[in-house]
N, C-alpha and C positions, 0 to 999 in steps of 0.2 A: 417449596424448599423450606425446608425446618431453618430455626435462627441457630442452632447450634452448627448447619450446616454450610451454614451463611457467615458465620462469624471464624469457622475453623479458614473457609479458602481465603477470606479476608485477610487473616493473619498468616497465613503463608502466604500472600502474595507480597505483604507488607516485608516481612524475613527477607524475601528470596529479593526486594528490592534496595536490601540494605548491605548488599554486597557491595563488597570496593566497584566503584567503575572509575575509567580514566576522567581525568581531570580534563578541562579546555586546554590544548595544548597549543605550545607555541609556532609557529609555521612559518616559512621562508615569507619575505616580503616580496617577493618576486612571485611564488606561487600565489599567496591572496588578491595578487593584482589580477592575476589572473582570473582567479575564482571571483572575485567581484566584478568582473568583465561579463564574465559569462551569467551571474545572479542578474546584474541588469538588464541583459538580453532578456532574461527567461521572465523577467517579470513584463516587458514587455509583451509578452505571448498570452498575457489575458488582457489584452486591449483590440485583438483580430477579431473575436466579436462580443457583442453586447449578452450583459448577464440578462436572466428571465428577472425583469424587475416585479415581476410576480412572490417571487418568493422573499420572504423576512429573511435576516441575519443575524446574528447576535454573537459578538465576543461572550467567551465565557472563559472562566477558570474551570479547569476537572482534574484533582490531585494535582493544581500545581502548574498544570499545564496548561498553555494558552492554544484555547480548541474555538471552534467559529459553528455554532449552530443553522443548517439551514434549514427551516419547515417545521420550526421547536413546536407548534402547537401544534402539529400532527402527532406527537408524541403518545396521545391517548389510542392510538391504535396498536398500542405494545408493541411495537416496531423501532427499531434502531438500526443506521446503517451509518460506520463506522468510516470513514473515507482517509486513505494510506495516500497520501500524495508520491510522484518520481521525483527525478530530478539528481539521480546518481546520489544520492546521500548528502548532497551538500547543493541541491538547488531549490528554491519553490517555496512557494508562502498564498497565505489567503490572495495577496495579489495577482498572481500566475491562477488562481486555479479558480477563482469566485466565479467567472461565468458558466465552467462546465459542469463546478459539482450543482453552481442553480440550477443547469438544465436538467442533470439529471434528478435535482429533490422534485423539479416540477413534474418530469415523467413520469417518475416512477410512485409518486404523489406519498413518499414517506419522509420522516425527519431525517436529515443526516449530518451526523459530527464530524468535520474536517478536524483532525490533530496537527495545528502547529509544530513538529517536533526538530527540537535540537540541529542544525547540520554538520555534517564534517566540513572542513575539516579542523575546525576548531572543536566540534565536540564529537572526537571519536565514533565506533564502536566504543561498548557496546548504548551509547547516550539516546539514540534515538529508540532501539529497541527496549528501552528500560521505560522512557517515558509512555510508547505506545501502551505500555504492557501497565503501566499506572492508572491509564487514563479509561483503559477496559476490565482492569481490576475494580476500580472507582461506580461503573458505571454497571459493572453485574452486581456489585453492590447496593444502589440503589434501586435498580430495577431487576429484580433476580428472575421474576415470570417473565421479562420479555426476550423477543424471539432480534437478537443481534447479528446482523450481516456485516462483514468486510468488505471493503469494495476498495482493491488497491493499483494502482498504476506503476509500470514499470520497478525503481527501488521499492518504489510501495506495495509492490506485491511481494518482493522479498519479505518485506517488513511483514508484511500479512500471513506469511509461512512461519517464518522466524515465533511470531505472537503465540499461533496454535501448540509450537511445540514447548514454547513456556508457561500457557495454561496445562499443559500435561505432567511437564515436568512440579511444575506446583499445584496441581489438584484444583486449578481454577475452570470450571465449567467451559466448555468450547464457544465458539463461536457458531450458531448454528448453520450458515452456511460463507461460503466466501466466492465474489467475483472478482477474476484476476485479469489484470490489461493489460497486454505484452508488459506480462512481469520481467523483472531481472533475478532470477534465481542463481544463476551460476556464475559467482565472483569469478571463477579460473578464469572465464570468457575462454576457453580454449573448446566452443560448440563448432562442429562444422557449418554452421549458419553463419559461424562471426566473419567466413572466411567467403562462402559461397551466396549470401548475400549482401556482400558489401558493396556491389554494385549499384543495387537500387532501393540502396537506404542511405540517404542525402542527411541523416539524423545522425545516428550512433556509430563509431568504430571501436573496434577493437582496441585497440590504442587507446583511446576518451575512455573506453570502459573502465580499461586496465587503470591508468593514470587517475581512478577516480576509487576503487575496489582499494587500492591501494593508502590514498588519503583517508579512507573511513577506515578499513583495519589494519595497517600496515603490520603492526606485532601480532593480531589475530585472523588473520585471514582464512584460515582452515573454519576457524570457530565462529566464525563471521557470516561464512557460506552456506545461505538458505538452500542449498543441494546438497551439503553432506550431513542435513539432519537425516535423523531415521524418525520414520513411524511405526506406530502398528495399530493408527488411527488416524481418520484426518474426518473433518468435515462435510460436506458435498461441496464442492469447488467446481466450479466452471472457468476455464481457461477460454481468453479471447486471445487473437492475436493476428496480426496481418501476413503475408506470403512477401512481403517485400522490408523485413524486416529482420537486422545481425540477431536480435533476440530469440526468431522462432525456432529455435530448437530448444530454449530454456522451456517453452510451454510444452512443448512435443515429450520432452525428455521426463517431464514433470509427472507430466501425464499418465506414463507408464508406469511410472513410479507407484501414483496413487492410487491408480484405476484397481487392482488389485488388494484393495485395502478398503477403497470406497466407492461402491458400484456405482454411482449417482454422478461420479465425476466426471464432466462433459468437456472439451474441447473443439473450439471452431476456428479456422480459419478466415479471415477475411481477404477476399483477393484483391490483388493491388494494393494492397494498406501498407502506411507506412508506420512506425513506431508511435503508437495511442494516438489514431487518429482523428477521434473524437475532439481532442486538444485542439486539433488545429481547424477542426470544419464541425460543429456538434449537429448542424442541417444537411451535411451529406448523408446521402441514401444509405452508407454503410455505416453510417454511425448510428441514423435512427433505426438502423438492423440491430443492432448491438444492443441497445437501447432496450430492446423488445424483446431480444434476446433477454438478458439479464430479466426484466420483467417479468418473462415466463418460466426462467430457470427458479427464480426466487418463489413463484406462485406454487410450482411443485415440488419445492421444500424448505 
């Protein structure tokens, strides 16, 4: 890539991130009691099992933003994989999530940048999609020849859709391929999955979703919603997702969308699986499918 070519998406990504975004906003003291209820649970959920103490860690700054390297010296394989955590827009931190993305840098034996970013509901729409979008502006910056994978979990796979369509819209290089974990793409939550499996998803409801879609965009929710982007480009994306989960029609419905646009895009079901179940078991049989899956998805592109 030429420096003239390197220095133009630079600078439109710099423009395009100095657009007004909302402020931290104020919020009922009754909802934060809430939401800080729920942030200590979740941080509890990376203490169910132990991190691969194999791999290194490292806080880092990247534009600003406070991101956690795992496998940094694998780096000289021109590899990067970018890691979107869930958590409805407003749960999750290096706490909650250190054992499984170590399982996965050990697996898949590449470096990967977890982003810290922003939560609602104190920092809106659009705060966290602004930071992702910094931190992988930053990072095609310094390494323009290397080959960058997304790898996002439920909000984080919104977030992961959302990223592609603001590297298009600003001339910023793609992402060359992206793996998605019972992402959340469809703020409406009005999928018939939210309805017909709520049975035997003990995780997510419809309700939580909505009460959650709402504190991250409540003034931009149309604009918010990683399903009413359009393409007429996307990545290769592989779609994971369990059969006992309100989400699996956001992957299903996804799917259709892209597959027409990007012949490469794969979707799999996992049976029995409840909502990113690698989170809760990374040595279950369906997880180290998953696992292997991605592995192979990423080997052939």
């Amino acid at each position: 890539m030429t420096d003239s070519k390197l220095t133009s998406y630079a600078l439109t990504g710099i423009l395009y991130l100095m657009q007004p975004e909302a402020n931290a906003q104020k919020i009922a003291d009754s909802t934060m009691v809430k939401i800080n209820k729920e942030r200590a649970f979740y941080e509890t959920l990376g203490k169910v099992y132990p991190p691969d103490t194999s791999i290194t860690i490292a806080e880092s700054s990247i534009a600003g933003i406070k991101s956690y390297w795992f496998n940094q010296k694998m780096i000289e394989q021109k590899r990067i994989i970018i890691y979107l955590h869930g958590g409805v827009y407003a749960l999750g931190s290096i706490n909650s999530y250190k054992p499984m993305v170590s399982h996965l840098a050990g697996a898949l034996k590449l470096p990967i940048l977890f982003i810290e970013y922003s939560l609602a509901p104190e920092h809106p729409y659009p705060a966290a999609k602004n930071e992702v979008f910094k931190v992988y502006t930053e990072l095609r910056k310094k390494y323009p020849s290397f080959n960058i994978t997304i790898i996002g979990d439920s909000a984080g796979g919104g977030l992961s859709v959302t990223l592609v369509h603001d590297c298009i819209e600003s001339n910023v290089p793609l992402p060359n391929t992206l793996a998605l974990i019972s992402p959340w793409i469809d703020l409406k939550t009005n999928n018939n999955s939210y309805v017909i499996k709520q049975s035997v998803d003990p995780i997510l409801s419809k309700n939580m979703l909505h009460e959650h879609a709402e504190l991250y965009a409540s003034n931009d929710l149309k604009k918010a919603d990683p399903s009413e982007l359009k393409f007429k480009k996307f990545p290769p994306v592989f779609l994971l997702v369990g059969t006992d989960e309100v989400l699996n029609d956001d992957s299903k419905n996804f799917y259709k969308v892209i597959k027409p646009i990007q012949k490469t895009t794969k979707l799999k079901e996992y049976n029995g699986q409840k909502h990113v179940w690698l989170f809760s078991d990374i040595h279950s049989n369906e997880s180290i499918a998953a696992i292997n899956d991605i592995q192979q998805f990423l080997s052939a592109n």
